[in-house]
N, C-alpha and C positions, 0 to 999 in steps of 0.2 A: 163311472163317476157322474155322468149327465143323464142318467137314466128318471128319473124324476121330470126332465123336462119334456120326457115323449109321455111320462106318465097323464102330465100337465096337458101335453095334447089332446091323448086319449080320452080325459074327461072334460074335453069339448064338443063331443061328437054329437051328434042329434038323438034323439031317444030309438030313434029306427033301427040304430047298431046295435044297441043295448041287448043283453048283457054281455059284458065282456070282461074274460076271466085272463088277468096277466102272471103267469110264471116267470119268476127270475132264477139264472143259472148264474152259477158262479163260485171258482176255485178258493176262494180265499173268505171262509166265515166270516171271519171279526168283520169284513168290509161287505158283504153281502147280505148281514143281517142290517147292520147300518142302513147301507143303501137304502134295503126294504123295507124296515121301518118308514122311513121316510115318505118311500115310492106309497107306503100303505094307508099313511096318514092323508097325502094330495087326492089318494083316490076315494076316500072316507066321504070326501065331498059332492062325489056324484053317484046314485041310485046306481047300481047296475055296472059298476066297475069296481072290480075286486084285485087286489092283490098280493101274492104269494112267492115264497122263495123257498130253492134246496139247493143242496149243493151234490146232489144223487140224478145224472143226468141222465137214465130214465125214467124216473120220477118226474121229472121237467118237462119230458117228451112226452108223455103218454096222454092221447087225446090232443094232439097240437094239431090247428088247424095252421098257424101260421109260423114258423120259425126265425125272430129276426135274430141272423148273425152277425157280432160285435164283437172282435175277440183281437187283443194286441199283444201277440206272442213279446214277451222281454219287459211290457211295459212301455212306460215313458223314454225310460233311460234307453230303450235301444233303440225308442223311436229318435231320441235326440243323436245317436250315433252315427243312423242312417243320414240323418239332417247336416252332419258335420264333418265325417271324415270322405265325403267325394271332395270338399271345398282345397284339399291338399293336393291334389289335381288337378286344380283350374275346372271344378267343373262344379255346378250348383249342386247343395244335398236337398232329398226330399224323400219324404215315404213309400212314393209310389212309380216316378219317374228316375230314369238313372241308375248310376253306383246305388242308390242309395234303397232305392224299388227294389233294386237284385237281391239285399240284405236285407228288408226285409221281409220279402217270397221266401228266400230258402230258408228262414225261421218259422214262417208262418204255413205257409203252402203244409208240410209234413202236419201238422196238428190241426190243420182244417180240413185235410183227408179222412182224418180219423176222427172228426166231429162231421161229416158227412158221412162215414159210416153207420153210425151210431143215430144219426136221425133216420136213414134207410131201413135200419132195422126197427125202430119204436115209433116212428112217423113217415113212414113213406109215401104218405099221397097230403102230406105239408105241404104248402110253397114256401120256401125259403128265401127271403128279403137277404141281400148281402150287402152290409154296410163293412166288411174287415179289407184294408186296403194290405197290398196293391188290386184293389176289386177287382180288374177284369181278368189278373192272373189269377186270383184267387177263385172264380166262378168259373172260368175256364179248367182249373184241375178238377173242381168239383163235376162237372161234366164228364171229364173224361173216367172218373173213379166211383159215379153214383148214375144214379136214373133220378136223383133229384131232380124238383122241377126248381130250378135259379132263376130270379131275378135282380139285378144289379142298381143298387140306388145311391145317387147320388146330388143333392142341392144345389150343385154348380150352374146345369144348365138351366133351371128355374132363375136364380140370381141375374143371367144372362140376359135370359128375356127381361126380365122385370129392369135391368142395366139400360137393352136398346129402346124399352117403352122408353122411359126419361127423358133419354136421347131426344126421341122426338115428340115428346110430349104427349103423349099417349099412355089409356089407363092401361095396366100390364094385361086385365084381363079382354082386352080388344086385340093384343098380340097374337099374333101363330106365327110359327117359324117353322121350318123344315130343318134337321138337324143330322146331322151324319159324324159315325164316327165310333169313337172306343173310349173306356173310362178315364179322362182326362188326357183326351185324344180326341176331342171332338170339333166339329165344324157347324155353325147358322149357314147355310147355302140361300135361303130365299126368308124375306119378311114380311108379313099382311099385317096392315092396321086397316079393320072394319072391311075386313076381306079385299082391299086394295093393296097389291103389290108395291111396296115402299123398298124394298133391297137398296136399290142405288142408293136413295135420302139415308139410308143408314151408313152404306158404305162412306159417302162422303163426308159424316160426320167418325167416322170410327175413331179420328183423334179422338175424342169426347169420351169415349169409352174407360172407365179409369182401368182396367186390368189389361189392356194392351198398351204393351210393352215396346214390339214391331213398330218399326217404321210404319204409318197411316197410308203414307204411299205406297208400299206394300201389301196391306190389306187390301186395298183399293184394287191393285191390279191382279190380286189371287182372287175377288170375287166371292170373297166368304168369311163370317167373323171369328178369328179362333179362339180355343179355350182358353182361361187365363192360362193356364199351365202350359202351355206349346210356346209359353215365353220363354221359357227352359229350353226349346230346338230354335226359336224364330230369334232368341234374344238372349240367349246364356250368359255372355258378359255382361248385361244390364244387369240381371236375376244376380249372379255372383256379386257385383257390385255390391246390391242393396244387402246382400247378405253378411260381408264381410265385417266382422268386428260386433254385427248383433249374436245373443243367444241362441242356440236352434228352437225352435218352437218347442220341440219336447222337453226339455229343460225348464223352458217357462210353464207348460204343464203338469211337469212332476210337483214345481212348488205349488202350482193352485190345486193341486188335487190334496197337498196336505191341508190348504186352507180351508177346502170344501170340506174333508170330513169334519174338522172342527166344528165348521159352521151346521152342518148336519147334526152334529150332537148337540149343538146350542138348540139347535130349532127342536131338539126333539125337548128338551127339558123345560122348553116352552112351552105358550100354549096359542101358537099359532097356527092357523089352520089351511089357508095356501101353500102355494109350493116356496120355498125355502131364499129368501129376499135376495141372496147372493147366488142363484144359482145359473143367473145371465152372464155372468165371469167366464161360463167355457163359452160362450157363442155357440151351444150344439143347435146350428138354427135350421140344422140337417131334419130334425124332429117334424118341426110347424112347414119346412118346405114340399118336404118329400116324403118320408118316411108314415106318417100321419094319414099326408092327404092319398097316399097308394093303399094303406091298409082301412079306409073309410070305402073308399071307390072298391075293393074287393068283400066288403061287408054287405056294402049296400048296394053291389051289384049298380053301380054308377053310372059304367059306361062314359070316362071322361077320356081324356089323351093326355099322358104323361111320356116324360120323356127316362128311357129305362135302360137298362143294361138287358138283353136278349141273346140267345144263341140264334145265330145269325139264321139257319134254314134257308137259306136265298132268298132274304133278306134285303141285303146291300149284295148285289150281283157281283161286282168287284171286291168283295172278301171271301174269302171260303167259307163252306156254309158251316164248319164248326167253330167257327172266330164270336169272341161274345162282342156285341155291338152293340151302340148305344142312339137309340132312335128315339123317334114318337112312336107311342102304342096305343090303342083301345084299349082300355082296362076294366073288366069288370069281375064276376066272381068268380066267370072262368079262367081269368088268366088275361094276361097280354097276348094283342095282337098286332103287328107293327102295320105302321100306313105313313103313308107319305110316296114323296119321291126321293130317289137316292141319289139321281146325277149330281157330279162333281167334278170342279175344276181337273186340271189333268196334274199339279203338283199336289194337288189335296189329298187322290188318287192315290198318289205315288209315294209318301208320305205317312201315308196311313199302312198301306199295306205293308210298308218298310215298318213300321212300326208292330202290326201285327205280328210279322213273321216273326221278329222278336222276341215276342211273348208267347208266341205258341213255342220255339224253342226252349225258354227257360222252363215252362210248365216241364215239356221233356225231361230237359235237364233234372230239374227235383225228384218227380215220381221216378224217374231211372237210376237216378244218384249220377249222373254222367259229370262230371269232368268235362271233359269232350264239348259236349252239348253245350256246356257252359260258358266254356268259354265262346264260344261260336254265335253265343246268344249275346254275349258280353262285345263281342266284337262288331254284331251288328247293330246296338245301341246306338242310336241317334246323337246322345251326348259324349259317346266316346271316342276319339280321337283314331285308335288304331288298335292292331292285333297285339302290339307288344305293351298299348298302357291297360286294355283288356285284361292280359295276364295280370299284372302285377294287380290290378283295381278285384279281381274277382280271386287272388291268392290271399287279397285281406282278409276276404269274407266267406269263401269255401270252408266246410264245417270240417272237410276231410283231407286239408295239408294239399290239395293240388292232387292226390294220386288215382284218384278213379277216373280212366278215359274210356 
């Protein structure tokens, strides 16, 4: 639906990337010619940016140097489901964390297996950008089922930094942070303004921070600022609160995505030649953060440091080295390289790895069809209370009735 807005970035890039030739995939004609009309019209605007669409996905493949994956098994609507039936629980819904993460991995995980196949076969020396959540489940299966080369992206921990510049009044691009952790699982451990260690001046402002939830005097004495989303484990009853009696987010999506086609077909009947005046309505600001500035730096052989989803390789010493992690890396046309330092508080530690195991189980659980697994992954959920509201939270959403253990 927001695919015009990385179109929009892509013809920002410096003439040094140029040419650059976009393929669009996608199951559903009527809405992917749309799309691409659109995508075709924004890129019409700059010399050396082309684009294209099929719905025949080796056709799509063939000759890819880069493959971004985006792909939302069920839609809106079962994004909204995920969003709303852990809330019956007493426990916040969301896409990627949670009941709600669980349902949607085992929808998803089985059909990105099999679009990891299918790029192995007709693009296997691609780098594959993954933007389909629960990302680090979903790059983690893809590891274990491909020799894909995966990278995990995501605009959160960019917002972060650009969050603690403000803070203390500093331009974002004077920031460096050390960052540790997993896809919406992560941790700031240290902060340089002008290559001066500032951590404390941050910590003592971390009320300030508007996506922390936690107690300040909490932060304060864990020593490290966490992701907005660990408001879900630091702060479940605030998150619930706020949630209770609004829409889930996919619901408010499903109806802007009718708005948007309209407004795509308006724009097309027109005779305007930018990108499409309502198409700031989704906030894909994932585009201009992340997704953009990793596939410039891999063009142009950059060599900047972004912050990335990686398989670990010892990594982070403290995770196993097949856990995907989400660090600073080197980036240029070869690929990521991670840097930094990894130490971490001894609860952040403890925390993560708890959450890791997690998710290395449920991958299990899917690719095996396990039952079993499942629930054992379900029971070691952070957000979940016990073995026995486990079962019942992972009998709503097993595709298989409970019987495979």
């Amino acid at each position: 639906m927001a695919t015009p807005e990385l179109v929009a970035v892509l013809a920002r890039f410096p003439a040094q990337v140029l040419p650059v030739d976009v393929m669009l995939h996608g199951r559903s004609p009527e809405k992917l010619e749309l799309v691409g009309r659109v995508c075709a019209r924004v890129a019409a605007q700059r010399d050396g940016l082309a684009v294209r669409w099929t719905t025949d996905l080796p056709d799509a493949l063939d000759q890819a140097g880069i493959v971004l994956l985006q792909v939302r098994v069920g839609g809106y609507r079962a994004r909204a489901y995920d969003e709303a039936f852990p809330r019956e629980f007493g426990i916040p819904g969301d896409e990627t964390l949670g009941p709600g993460g669980f349902a949607n991995a085992l929808r998803t995980v089985p059909v990105v297996a099999d679009l990891g196949a299918a790029i192995e076969r007709h693009a296997p020396d691609a780098w594959v950008l993954n933007l389909t959540n629960p990302s680090s489940v979903v790059q983690l299966a893809l590891h274990r089922t491909t020799r894909l080369r995966v990278i995990g992206l995501c605009d959160v921990p960019v917002t972060m930094q650009e969050g603690i510049a403000g803070v203390i009044g500093a331009d974002p691009g004077e920031v460096r942070v050390d960052y540790v952790g997993m896809h919406h699982f992560g941790w700031i451990t240290r902060v340089w303004h002008r290559e001066q260690e500032v951590t404390g001046e941050v910590l003592a402002r971390s009320g300030a921070l508007p996506w922390i939830h936690a107690p300040a005097e909490l932060v304060c004495a864990m020593g490290a600022i966490p992701h907005p989303y660990l408001d879900y484990v630091l702060a479940p009853a605030v998150v619930l609160q706020e949630q209770t009696g609004r829409r889930p987010r996919g619901e408010e999506l499903l109806d802007l995505e009718g708005v948007l086609l309209e407004e795509y077909r308006a724009y097309l009947a027109s005779e305007e030649t930018g990108p499409p005046s309502g198409l700031g309505q989704r906030r894909a600001i994932w585009y201009a953060k992340i997704v953009g500035p990793v596939i410039w730096a891999m063009l142009a052989d950059a060599g900047v440091v972004r912050i990335l989803g990686l398989l670990n390789h010892g990594a982070v010493p403290w995770l196993p080295d097949d856990a995907v992690v989400e660090v600073p890396a080197f980036l240029g046309a070869q690929g990521p390289r991670p840097v930094g330092r990894w130490a971490a508080p001894p609860d952040v530690v403890a925390l993560t790895q708890h959450h890791c195991a997690c998710e290395s189980l449920l991958v299990d659980a899917i690719l095996e069809r396990s039952y079993g697994k499942a629930w054992r992954a379900m029971t070691l959920n952070l957000m979940v209370r016990d073995a026995a509201q486990a079962r019942v939270l992972l009998d709503r959403i097993w595709p298989h009735g409970g019987i495979l253990l």
